[in-house]
Backbone as JSON Lines, residues from 0, in Angstrom:
{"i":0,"aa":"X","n":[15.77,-16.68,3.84],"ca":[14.87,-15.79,4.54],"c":[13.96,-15.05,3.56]}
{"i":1,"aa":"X","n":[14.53,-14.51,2.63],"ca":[14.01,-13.67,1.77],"c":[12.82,-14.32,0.76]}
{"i":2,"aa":"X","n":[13.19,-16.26,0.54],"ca":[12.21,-17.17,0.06],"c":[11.09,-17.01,0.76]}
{"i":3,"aa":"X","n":[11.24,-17.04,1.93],"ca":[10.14,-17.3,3.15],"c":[9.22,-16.15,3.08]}
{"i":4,"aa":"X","n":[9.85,-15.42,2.91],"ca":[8.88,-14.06,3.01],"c":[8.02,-14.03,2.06]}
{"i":5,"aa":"X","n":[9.04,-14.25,0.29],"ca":[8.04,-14.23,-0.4],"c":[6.76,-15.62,-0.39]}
{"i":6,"aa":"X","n":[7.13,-16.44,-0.09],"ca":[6.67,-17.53,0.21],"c":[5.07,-16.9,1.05]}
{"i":7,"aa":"X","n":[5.43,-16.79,2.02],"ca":[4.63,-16.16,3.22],"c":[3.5,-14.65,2.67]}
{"i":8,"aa":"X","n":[3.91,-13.82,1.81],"ca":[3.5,-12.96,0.73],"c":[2.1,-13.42,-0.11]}
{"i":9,"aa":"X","n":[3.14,-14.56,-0.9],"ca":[2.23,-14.91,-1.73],"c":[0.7,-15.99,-0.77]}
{"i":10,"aa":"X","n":[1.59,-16.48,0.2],"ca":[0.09,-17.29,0.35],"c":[-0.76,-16.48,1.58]}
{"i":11,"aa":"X","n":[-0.37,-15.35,2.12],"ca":[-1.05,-14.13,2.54],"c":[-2.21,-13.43,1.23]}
{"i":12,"aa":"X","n":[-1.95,-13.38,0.05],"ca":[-2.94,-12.83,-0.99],"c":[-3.58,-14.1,-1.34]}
{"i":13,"aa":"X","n":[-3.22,-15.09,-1.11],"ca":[-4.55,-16.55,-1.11],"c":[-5.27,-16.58,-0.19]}
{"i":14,"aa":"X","n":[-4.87,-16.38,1.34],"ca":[-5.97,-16.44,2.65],"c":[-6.51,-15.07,2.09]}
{"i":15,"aa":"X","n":[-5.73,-13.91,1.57],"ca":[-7.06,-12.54,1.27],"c":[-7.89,-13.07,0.64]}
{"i":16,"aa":"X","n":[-8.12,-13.63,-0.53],"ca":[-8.92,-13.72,-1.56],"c":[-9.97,-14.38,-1.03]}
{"i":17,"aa":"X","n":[-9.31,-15.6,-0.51],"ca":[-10.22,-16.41,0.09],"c":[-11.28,-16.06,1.22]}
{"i":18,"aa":"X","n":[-11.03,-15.14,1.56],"ca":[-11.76,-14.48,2.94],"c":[-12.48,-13.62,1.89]}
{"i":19,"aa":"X","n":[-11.85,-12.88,1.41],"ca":[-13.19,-11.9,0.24],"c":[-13.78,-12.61,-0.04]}
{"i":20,"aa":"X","n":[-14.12,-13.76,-1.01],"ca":[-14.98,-14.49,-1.46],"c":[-15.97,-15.97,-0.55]}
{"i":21,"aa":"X","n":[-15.49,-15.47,0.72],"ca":[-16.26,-16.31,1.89],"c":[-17.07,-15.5,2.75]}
{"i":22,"aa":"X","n":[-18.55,-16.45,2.32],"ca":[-19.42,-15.31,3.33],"c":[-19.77,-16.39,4.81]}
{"i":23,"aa":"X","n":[-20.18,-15.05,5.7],"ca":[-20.57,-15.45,6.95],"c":[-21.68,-14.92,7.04]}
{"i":24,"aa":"X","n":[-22.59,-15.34,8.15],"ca":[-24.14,-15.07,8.44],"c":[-23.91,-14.82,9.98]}
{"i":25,"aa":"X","n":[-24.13,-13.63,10.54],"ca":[-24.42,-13.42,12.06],"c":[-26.1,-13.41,11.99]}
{"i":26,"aa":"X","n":[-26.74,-13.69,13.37],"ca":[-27.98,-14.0,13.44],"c":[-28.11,-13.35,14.91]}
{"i":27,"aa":"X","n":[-29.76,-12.81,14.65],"ca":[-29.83,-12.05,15.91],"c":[-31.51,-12.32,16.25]}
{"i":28,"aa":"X","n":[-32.31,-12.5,16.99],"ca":[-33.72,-12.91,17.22],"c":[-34.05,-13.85,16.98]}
{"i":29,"aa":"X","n":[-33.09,-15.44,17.6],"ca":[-33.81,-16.49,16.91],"c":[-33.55,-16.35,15.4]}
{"i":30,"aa":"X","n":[-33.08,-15.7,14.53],"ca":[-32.65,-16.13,13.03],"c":[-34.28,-14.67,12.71]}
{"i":31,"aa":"X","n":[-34.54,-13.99,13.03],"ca":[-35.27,-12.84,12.29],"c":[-34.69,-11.82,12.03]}
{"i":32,"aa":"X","n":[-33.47,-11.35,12.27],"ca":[-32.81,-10.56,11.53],"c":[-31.41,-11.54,11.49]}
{"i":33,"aa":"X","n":[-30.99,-11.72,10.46],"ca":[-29.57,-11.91,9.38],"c":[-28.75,-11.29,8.84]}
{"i":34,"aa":"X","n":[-27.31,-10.63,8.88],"ca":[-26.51,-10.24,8.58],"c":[-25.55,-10.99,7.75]}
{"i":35,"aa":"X","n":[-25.11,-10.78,6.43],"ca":[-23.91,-11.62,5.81],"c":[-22.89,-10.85,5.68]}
{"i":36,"aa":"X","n":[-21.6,-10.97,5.67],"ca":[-20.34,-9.69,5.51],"c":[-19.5,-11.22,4.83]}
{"i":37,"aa":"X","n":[-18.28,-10.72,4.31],"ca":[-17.28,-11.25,3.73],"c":[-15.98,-11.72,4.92]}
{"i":38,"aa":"X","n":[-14.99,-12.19,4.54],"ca":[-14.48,-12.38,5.57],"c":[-13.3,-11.26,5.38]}
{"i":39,"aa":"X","n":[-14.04,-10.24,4.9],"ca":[-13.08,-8.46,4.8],"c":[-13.92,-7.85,5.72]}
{"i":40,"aa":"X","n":[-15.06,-8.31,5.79],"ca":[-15.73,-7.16,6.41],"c":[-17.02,-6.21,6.4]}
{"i":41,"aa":"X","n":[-16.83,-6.59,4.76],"ca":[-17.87,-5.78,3.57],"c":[-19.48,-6.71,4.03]}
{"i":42,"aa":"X","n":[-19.94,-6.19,3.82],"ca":[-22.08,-6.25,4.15],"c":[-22.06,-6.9,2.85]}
{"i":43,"aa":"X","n":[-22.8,-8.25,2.91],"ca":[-22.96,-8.41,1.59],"c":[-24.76,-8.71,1.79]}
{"i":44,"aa":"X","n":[-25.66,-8.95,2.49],"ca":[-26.5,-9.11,2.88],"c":[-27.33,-8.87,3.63]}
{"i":45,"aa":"X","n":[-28.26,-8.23,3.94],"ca":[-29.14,-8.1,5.8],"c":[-30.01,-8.57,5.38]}
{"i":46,"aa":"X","n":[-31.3,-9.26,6.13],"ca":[-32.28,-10.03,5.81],"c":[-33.66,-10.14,7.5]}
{"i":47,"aa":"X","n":[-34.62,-9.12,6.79],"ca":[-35.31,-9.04,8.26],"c":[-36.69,-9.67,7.94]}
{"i":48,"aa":"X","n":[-36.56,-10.67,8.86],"ca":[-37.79,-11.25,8.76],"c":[-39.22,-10.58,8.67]}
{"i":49,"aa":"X","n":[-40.63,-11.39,8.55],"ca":[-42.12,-10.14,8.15],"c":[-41.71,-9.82,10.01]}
{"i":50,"aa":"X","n":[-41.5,-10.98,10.88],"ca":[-42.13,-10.84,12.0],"c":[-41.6,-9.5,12.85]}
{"i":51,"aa":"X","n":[-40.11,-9.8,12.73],"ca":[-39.08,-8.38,13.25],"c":[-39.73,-7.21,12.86]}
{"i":52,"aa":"X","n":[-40.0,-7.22,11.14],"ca":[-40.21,-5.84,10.78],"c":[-41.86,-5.16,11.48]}
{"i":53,"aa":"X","n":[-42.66,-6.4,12.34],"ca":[-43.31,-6.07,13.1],"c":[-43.14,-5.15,14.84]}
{"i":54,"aa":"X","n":[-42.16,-5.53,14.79],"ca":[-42.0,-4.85,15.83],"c":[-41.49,-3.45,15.89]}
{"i":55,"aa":"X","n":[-41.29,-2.67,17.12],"ca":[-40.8,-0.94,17.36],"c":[-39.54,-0.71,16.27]}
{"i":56,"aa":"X","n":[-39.15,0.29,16.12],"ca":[-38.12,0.63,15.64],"c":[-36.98,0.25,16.07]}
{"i":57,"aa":"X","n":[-36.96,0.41,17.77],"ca":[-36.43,0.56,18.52],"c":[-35.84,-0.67,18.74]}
{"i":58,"aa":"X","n":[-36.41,-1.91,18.76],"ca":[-36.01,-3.44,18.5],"c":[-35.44,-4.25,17.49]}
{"i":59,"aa":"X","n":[-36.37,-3.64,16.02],"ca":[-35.73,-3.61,14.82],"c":[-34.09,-3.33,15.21]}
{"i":60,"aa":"X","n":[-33.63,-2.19,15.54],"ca":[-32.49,-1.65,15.59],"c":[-31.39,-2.12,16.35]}
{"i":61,"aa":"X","n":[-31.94,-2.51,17.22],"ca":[-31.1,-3.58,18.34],"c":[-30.69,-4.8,17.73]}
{"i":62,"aa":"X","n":[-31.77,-5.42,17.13],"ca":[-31.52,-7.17,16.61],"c":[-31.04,-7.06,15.48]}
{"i":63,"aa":"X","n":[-30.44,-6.02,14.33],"ca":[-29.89,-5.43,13.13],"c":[-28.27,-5.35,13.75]}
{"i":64,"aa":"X","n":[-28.4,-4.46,14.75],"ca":[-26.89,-4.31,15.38],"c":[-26.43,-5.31,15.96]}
{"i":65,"aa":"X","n":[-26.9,-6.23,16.7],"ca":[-26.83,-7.46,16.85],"c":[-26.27,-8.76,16.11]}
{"i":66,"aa":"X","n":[-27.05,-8.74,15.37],"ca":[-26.7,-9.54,13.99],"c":[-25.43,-9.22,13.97]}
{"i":67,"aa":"X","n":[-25.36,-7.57,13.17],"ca":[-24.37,-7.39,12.39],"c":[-22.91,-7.6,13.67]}
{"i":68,"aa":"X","n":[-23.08,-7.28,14.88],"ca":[-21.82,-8.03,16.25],"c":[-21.78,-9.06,15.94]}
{"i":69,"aa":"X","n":[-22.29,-10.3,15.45],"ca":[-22.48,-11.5,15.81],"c":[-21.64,-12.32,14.34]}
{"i":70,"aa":"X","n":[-22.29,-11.52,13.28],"ca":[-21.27,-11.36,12.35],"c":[-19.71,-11.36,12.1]}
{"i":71,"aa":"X","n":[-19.4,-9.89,12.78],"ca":[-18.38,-9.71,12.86],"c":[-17.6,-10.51,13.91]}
{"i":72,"aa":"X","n":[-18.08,-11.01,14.91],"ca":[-17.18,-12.18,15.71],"c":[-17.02,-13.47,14.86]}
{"i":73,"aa":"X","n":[-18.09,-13.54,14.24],"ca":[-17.84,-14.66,12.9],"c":[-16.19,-14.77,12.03]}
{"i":74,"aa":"X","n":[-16.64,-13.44,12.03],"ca":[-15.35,-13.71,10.7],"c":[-14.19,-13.04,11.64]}
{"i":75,"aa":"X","n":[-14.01,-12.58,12.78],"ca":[-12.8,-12.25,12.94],"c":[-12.3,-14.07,13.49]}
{"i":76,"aa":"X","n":[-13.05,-14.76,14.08],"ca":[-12.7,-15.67,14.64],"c":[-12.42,-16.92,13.03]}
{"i":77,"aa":"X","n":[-12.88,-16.96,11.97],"ca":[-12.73,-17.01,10.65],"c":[-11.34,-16.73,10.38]}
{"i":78,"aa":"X","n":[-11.41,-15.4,10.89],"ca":[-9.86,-14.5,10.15],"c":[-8.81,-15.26,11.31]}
{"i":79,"aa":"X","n":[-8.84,-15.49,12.8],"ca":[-8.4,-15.93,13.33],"c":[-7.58,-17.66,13.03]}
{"i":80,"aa":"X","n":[-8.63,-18.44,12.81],"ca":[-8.52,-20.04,12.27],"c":[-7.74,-19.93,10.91]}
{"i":81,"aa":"X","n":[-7.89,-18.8,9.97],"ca":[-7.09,-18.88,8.61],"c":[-5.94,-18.98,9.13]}
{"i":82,"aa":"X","n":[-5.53,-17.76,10.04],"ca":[-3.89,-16.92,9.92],"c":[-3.09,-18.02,10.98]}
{"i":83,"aa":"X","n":[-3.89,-18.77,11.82],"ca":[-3.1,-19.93,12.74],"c":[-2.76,-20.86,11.2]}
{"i":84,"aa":"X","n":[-3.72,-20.99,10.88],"ca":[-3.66,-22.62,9.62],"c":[-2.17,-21.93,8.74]}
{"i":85,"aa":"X","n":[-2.2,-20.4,8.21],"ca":[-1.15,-19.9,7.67],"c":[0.04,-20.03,8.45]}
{"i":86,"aa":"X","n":[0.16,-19.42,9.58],"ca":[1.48,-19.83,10.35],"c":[1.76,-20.67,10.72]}
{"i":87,"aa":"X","n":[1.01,-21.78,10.92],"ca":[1.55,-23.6,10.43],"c":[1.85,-24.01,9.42]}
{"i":88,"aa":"X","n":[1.16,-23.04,8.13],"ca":[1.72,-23.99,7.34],"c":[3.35,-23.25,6.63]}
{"i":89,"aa":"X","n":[3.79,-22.3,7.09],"ca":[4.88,-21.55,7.42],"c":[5.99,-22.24,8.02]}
{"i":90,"aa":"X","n":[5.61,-22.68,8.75],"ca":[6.83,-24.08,9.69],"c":[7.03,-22.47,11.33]}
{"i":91,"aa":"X","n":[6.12,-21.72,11.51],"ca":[5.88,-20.87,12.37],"c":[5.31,-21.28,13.9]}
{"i":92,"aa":"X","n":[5.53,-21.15,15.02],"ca":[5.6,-21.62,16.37],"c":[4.13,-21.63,16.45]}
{"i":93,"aa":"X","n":[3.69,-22.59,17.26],"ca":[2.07,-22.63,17.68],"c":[1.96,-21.21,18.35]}
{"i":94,"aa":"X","n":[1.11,-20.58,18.48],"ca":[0.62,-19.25,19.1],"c":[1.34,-18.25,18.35]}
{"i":95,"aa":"X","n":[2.15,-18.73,17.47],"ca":[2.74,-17.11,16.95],"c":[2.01,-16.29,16.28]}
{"i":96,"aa":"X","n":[1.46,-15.04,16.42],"ca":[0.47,-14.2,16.33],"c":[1.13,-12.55,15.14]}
{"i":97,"aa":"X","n":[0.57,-13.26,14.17],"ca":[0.73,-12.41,12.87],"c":[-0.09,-10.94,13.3]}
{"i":98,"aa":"X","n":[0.66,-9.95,12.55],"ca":[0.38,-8.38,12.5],"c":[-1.37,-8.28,12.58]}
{"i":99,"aa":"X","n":[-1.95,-7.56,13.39],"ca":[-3.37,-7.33,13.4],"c":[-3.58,-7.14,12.2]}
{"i":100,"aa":"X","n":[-4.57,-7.08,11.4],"ca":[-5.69,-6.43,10.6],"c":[-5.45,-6.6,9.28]}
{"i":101,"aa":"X","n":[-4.21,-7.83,9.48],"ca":[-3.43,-7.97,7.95],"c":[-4.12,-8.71,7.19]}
{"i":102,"aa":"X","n":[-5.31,-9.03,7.21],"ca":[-6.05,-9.14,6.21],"c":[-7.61,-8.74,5.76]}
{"i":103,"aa":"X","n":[-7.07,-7.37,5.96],"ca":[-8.3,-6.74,5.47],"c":[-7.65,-6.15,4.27]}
């Protein structure tokens, strides 16, 4: 038991790493505003097109927040596909559903 854990430990700080050093792109207006985050979470990018930055503030701001939602469903669903692939490769039950937020 106590193998397993560490077992399970150590390749928990390999899916971290690996998610830190994997970026995602959420997209919001047709691809005029771009968001990149890590698969922690962290902003590593925003990117607003000439045309967006033509428009109100008020739109700007929407398709920015946007992005950056669209993003973050990125990588939780990211963070999701790792931690199944981890608890398979665990010898762990299909659907068995590891501690929230354990890899941030």
């Amino acid at each position: 038991m106590f193998k397993q854990a560490r077992e399970m430990q150590s390749r928990l700080g390999d899916v971290q790493e690996s998610l830190k050093n994997t970026a995602v792109t959420g997209e919001s207006g047709a691809g005029l505003v771009k968001v990149t985050l890590n698969g922690r979470f962290e902003a590593l990018r925003v990117e607003i097109d000439p045309l967006a930055a033509a428009e109100d503030r008020a739109v700007q701001e929407d398709l920015v927040a946007a992005a950056f939602n669209d993003a973050v469903r990125r990588v939780e669903a990211m963070q999701k596909e790792k931690m199944s692939d981890l608890a398979q490769g665990l010898g762990l039950p299909p659907g068995f559903d590891l501690p929230g937020n354990i890899l941030r």
